[in-house]
C-alpha positions in Angstrom: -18.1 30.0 26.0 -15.1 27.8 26.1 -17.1 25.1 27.4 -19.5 25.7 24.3 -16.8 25.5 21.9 -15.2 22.1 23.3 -18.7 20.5 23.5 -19.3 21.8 19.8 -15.8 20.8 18.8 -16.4 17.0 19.9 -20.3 16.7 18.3 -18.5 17.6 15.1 -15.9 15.2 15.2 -18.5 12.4 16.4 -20.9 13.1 13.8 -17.8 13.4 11.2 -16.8 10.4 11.8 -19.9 8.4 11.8 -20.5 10.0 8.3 -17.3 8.9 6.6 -18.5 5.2 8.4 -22.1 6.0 6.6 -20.1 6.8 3.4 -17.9 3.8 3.4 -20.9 1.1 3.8 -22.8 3.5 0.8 -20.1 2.7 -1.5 -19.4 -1.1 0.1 -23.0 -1.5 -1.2 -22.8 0.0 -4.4 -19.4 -1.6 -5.1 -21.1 -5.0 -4.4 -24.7 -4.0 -6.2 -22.0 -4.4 -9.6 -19.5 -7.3 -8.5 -22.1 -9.7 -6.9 -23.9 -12.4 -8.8 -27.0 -12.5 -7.3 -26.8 -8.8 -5.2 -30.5 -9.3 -4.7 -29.5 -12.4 -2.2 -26.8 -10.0 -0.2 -26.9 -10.3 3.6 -24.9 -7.9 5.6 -22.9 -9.6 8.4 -20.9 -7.4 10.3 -19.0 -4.2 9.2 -15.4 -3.7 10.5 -13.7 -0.2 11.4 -13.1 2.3 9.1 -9.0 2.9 9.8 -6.3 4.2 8.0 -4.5 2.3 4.8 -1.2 2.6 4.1 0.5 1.8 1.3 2.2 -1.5 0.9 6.5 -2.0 -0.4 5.6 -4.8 -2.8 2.8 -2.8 -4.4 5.0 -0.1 -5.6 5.2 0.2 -9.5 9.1 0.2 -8.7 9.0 -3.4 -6.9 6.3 -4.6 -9.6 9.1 -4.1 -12.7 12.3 -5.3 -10.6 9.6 -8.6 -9.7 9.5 -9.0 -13.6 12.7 -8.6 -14.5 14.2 -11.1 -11.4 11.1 -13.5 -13.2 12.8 -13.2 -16.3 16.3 -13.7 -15.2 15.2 -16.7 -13.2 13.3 -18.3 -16.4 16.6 -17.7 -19.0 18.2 -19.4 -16.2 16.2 -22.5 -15.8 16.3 -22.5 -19.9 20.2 -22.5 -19.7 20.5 -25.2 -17.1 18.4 -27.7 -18.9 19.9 -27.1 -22.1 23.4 -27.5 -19.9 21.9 -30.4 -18.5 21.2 -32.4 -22.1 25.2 -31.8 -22.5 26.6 -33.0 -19.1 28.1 -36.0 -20.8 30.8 -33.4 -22.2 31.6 -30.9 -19.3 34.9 -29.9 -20.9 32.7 -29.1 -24.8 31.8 -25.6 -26.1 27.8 -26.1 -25.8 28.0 -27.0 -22.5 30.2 -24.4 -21.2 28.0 -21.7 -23.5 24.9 -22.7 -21.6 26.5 -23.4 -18.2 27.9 -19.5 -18.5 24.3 -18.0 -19.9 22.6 -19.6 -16.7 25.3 -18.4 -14.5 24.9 -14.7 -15.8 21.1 -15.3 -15.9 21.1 -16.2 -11.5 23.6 -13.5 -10.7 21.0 -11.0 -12.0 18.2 -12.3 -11.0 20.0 -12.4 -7.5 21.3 -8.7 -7.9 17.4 -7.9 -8.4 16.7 -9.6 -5.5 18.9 -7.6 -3.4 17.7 -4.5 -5.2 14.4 -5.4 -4.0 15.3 -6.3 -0.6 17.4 -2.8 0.0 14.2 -1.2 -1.3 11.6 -3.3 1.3 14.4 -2.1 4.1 13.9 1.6 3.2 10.8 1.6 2.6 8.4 4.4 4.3 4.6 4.1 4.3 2.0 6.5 3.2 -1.3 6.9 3.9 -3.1 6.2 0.7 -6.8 6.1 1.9 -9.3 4.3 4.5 -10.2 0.9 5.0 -12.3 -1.3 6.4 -13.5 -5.4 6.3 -17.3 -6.4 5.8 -18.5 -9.6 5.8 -21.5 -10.9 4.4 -23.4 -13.5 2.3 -24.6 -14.0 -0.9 -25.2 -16.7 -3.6 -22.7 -17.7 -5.8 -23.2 -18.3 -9.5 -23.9 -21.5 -9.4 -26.7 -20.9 -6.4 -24.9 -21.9 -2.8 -25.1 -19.0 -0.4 -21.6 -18.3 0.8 -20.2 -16.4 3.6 -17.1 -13.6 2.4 -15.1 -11.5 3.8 -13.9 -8.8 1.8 -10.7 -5.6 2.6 -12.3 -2.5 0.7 -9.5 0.3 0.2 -11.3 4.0 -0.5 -9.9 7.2 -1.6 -8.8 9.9 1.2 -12.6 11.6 0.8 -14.2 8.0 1.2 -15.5 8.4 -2.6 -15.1 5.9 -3.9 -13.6 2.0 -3.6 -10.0 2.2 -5.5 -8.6 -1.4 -4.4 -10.8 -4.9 -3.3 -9.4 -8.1 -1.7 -11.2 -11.1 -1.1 -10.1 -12.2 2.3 -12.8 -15.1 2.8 -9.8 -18.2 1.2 
């Protein structure tokens, strides 16, 4: 009975698991039926492994508003120096102390973002936000030349549907 159980046990797992595979290339294909120019010209290649994704520090909304504030910062900054710059002739005058000030406040935050960013990359803990897996294949382009890609497709936990794409062919 035991025995049974086991051998039960595995087949599940092994047919599981080649399902969530079959499920992933359905909506590979379907993904690529509405993104491709010509889908009617699609050639499978090969199909990587379907394996956990994780998420990623720098895609964190967090990161993505301290990246546009330290983008900010550093543009006010660059502003300042040049308008500094058109009044280097008189380091000791009010405009160019103004604007030589306004850039300095402008790089020390965009370098206290910086480190806030950094501390947050350090502590940062992955999750598992999905599955994954590479396919390659070819297909015309738009203007007509066949072209080989390679593309990371990121699915939900139930293999759904595709929630992130990432052209890894350049």
């Amino acid at each position: 009975m035991k025995t049974y159980f086991i051998f039960l046990t595995g087949a599940f797992l092994l047919f599981s698991c080649s399902s969530l595979e079959d499920k992933a290339k359905k909506a590979i294909k379907e993904n690529l039926k509405l993104t491709l120019d010509d889908y009617k010209s699609y050639e499978p290649v090969q199909y990587g492994k379907l394996e956990y994704a994780m998420s990623i520090w720098a895609d964190d909304p967090e990161v993505t508003q301290l990246l546009e504030k330290e983008t900010f910062y550093i543009k006010k900054c660059q502003e300042y120096q040049k308008k500094y710059q058109l009044y280097d002739f008189d380091v000791m005058g009010k405009d160019f102390q103004m604007y030589f000030d306004l850039s300095g406040l402008y790089l020390d935050s965009a370098e206290y973002i910086d480190k806030m960013i950094t501390d947050f990359e350090a502590g940062f803990v992955p999750e598992r936000i999905g599955w994954q897996m590479t396919h390659s294949f070819r297909a015309k382009t738009s203007d007509g030349n066949l072209r080989l890609n390679k593309y990371l497709f990121i699915f939900d936990n139930e293999v759904n549907r595709i929630t992130q794409t990432a052209d890894l062919s350049e």
